[in-house]
Residue, then its C-alpha position, 0 to 999 in steps of 0.5 A: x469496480x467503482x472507487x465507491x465500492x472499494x472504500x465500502x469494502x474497505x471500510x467494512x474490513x476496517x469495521x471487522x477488524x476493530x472487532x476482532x481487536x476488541x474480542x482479543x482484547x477482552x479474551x487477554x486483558x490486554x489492550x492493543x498498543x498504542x499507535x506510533x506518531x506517523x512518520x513524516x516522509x522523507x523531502x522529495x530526492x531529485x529524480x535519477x538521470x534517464x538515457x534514452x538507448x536508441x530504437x532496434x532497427x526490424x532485423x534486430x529484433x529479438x527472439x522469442 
């Protein structure tokens, strides 16, 4: 699947959504809340230590 597809789909889902919300919102007399302000993301962290563990020798492999 294409990334043009998924974006169609998505969008079509979107659009089925926003309906349902609006057929709920007739049928309660409710209006759906507001959305919250985004919340920035966090600065980005330094990444963690990695340690390299040396490779198995053939004999050492593991069962299966």
């Amino acid at each position: 699947m294409d990334e043009h597809a998924i974006r169609e789909g998505v969008r079509r889902i979107g659009e089925v959504v926003r309906e349902q919300v609006e057929l709920f919102s007739t049928l309660t007399g409710h209006a759906p809340a507001a959305r919250d302000e985004p919340v920035p993301a966090p600065p980005d962290e330094e990444l963690a230590d990695v340690l390299h563990l040396p490779k198995r020798a053939n004999r050492e492999r593991r069962a299966r």
